[in-house]
C-alpha positions as CSV (number, residue, x, y, z in Angstrom):
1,X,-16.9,-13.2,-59.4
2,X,-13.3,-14.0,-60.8
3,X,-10.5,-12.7,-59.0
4,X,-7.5,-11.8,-60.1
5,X,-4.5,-13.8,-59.0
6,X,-1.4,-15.7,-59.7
7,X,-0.8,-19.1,-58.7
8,X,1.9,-21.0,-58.6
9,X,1.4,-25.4,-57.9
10,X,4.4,-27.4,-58.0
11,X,3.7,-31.0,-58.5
12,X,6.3,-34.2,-58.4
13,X,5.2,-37.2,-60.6
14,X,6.3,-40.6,-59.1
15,X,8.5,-41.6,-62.2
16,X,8.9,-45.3,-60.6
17,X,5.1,-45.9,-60.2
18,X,3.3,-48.7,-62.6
19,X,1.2,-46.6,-64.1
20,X,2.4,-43.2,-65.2
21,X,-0.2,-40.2,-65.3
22,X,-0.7,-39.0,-68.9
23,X,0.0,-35.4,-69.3
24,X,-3.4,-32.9,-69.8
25,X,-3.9,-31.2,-72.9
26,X,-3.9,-27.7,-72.0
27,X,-5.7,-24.7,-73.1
28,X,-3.9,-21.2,-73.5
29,X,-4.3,-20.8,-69.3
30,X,-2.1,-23.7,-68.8
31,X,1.5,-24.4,-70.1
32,X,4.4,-26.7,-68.8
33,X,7.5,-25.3,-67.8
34,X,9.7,-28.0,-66.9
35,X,8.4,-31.5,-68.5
36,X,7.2,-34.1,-65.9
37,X,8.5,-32.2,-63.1
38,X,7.0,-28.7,-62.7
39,X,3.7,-27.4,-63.3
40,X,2.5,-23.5,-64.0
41,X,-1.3,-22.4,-64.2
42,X,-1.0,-18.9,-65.3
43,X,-4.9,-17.2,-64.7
44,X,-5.7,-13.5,-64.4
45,X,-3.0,-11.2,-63.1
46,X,-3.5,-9.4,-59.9
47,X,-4.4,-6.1,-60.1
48,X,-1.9,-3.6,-57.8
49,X,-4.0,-0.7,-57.3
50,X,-2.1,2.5,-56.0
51,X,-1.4,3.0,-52.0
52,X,-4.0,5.6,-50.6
53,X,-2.7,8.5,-49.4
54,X,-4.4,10.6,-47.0
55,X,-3.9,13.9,-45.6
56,X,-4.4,13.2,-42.1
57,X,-6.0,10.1,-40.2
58,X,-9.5,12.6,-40.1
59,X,-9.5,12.1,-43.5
60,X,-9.6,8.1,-43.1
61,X,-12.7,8.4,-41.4
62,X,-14.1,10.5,-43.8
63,X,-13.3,8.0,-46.8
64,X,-14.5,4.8,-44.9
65,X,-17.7,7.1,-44.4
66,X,-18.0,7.8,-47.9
67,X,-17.3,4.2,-48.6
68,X,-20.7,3.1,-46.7
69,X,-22.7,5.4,-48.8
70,X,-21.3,3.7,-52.2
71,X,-22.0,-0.3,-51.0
72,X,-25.1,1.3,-50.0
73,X,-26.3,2.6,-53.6
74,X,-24.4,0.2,-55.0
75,X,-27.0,-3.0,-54.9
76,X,-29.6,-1.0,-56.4
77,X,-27.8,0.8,-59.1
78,X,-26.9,-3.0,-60.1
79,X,-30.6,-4.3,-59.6
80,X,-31.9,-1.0,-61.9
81,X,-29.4,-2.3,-64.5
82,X,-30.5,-6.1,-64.4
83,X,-34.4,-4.6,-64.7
84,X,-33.6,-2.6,-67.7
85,X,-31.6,-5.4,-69.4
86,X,-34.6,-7.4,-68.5
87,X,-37.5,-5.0,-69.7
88,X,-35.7,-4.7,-73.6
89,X,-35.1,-8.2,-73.8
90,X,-38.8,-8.9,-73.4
91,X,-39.9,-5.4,-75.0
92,X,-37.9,-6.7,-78.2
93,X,-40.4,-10.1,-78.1
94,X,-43.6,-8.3,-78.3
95,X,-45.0,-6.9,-81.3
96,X,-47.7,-5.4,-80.3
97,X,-47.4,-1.7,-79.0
98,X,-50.0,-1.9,-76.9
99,X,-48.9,-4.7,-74.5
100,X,-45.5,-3.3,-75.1
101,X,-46.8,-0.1,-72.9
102,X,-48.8,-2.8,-70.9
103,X,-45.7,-4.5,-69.8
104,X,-43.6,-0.8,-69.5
105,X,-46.1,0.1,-67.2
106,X,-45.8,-3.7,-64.8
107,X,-41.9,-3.3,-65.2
108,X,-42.1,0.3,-63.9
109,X,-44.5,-0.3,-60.6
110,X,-42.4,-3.2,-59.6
111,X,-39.4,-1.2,-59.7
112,X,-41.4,1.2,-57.8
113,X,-42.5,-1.0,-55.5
114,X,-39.2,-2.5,-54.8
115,X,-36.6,0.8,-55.3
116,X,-38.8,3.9,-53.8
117,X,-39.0,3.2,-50.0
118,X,-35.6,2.1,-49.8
119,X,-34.6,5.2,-52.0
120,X,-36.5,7.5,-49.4
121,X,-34.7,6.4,-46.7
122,X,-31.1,7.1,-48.7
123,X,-29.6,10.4,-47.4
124,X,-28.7,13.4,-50.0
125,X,-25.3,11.8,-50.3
126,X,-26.6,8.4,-50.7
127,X,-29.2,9.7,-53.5
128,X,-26.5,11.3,-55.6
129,X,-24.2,8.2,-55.8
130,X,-26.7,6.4,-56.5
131,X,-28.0,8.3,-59.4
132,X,-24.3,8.5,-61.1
133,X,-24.0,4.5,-60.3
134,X,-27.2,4.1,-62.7
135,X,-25.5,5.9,-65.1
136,X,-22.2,4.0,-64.6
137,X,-24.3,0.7,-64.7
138,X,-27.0,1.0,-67.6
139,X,-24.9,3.5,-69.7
140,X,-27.7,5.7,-69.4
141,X,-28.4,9.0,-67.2
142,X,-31.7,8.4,-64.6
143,X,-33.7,10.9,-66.7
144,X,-32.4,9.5,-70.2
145,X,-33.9,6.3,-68.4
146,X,-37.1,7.6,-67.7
147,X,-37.3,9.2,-70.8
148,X,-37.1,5.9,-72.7
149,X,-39.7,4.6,-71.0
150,X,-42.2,7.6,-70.4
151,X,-42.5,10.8,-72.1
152,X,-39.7,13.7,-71.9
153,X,-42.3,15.8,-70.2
154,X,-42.2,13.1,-67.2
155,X,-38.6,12.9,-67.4
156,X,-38.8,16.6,-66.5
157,X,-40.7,16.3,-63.6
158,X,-38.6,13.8,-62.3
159,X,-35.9,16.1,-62.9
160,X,-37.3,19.3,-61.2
161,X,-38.9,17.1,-58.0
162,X,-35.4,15.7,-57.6
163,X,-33.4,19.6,-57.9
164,X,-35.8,20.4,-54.8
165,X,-33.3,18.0,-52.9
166,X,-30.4,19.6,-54.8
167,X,-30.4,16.6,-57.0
168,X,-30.1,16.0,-60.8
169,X,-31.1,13.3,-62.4
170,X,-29.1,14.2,-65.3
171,X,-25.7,13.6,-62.8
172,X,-23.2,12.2,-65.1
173,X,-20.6,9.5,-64.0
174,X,-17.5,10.8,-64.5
175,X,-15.0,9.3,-62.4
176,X,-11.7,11.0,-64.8
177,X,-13.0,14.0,-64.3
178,X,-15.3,14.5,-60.8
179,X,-13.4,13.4,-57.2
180,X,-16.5,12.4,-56.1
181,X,-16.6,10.1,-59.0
182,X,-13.0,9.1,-58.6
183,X,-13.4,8.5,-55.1
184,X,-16.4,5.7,-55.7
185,X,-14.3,4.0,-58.3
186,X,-11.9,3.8,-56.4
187,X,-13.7,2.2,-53.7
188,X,-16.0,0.0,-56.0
189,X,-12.8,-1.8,-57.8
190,X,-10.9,-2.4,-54.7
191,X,-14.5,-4.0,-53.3
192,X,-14.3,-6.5,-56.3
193,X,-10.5,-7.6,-56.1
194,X,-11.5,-8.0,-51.8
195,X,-14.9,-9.3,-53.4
196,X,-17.1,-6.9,-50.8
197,X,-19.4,-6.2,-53.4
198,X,-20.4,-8.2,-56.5
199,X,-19.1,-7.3,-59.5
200,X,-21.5,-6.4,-62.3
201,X,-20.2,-4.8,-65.8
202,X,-20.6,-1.1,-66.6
203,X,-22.5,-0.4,-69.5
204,X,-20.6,2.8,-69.5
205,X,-17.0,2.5,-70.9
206,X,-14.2,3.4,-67.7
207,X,-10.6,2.6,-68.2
208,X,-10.5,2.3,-64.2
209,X,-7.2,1.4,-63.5
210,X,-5.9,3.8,-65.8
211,X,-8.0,6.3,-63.8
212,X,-6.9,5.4,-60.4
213,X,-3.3,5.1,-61.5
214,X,-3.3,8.8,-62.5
215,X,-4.0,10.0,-59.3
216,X,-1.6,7.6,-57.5
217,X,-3.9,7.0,-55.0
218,X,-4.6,10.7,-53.4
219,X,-7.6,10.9,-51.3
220,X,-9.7,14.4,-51.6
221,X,-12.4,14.3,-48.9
222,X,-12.4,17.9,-48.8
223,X,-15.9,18.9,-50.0
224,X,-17.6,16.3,-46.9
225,X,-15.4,18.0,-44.6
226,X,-16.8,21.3,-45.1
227,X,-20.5,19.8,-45.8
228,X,-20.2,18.5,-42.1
229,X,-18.7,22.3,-40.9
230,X,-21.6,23.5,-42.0
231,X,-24.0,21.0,-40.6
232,X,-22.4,21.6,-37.2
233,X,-22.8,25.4,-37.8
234,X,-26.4,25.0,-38.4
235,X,-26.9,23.3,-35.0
236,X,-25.0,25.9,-33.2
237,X,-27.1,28.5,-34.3
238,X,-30.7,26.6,-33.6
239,X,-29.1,25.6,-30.6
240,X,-28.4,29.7,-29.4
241,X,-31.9,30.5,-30.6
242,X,-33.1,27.8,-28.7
């Protein structure tokens, strides 16, 4: 993965030597700024992203949480994207409809194979990031997914088995607009710059840092704070009928 920096390399030619070194031609990353003497390789700019602020240090804890869950999903939201790129670069070689369903079918059991147990064992939390990073990822919702490569009527079974575990697959990704969106944004694009996690393109279209500059870097971990209140709730009243 690139990463964005600025480097500076200052280099002193021997003017007195025998042979003198030719100067490079250089391309639009490199120009000279002081000739024979001093040399400047402008690359990518670093990218400053806003300081986090937090509430309180309880809310640290809450975001590094968080932030396991999202490099969690995040491999497989990137391997789903890499399949489906995949599966309509070989769909648009064959002609014939029938091994077109043929392959469909191969394409769908190995992802099966390869995504469902390790889905299973993702916690509700874990499931929903992971669902919005498809859609960050392929452009496409889970169920608009599914759809494309089985029939609506599937889709919707996928859908309903998936609002059993308060679930949708129809979860947008919609980081401007959703905290929880914002927050894994935020976390995914200071990943890349540290290079935690890999960077893969969105298919979907996210002006990032002009999303994390709007919110200055304010961290909301309220809605895991209460989800945990209530969890601890629950065990105190098994525990008294206990």
């Amino acid at each position: 993965m690139k990463k964005f920096f600025l480097l500076l390399i200052i280099i002193s030619f021997n003017l007195n030597a025998q042979i003198k070194d030719s100067l490079p031609d250089f391309s639009d990353e490199y120009f000279l700024v002081k000739d024979g003497d001093t040399l400047m390789i402008k690359l990518d700019e670093v990218p400053v992203l806003p300081k986090h602020k937090f509430k309180s240090r309880k809310d640290v804890n809450y975001y590094y949480w968080f932030r396991k869950k999202v490099f969690k999903a995040y491999p497989y939201a990137t391997l789903a994207s890499k399949r489906i790129d995949s599966l309509h670069a070989r769909l648009d070689r064959i002609e014939s409809n029938r091994k077109k369903r043929k392959y469909v079918k191969r394409v769908q059991k190995y992802l099966e194979k390869e995504l469902t147990g390790q889905i299973k064992k993702m916690t509700r939390t874990e499931g929903r990031v992971l669902i919005k990073l498809i859609h960050r990822q392929t452009g496409k919702t889970v169920f608009e997914n599914i759809r494309e490569f089985r029939s609506g009527w599937k889709a919707f079974w996928y859908n309903t088995t998936a609002n059993v575990f308060k679930l949708s697959l129809k979860d947008e990704y919609q980081p401007e607009l959703a905290n929880e969106d914002y927050l894994i944004e935020d976390i995914l694009q200071r990943a890349f710059i540290d290079e935690a996690l890999e960077l893969q393109e969105p298919k979907l279209e996210i002006d990032s840092y002009k999303i994390l500059e709007q919110k200055k870097g304010a961290i909301d971990v309220e809605e895991y704070k209460k989800m945990f209140a209530k969890m601890k709730k629950k065990k105190k009243r098994k525990k008294k009928k206990k």
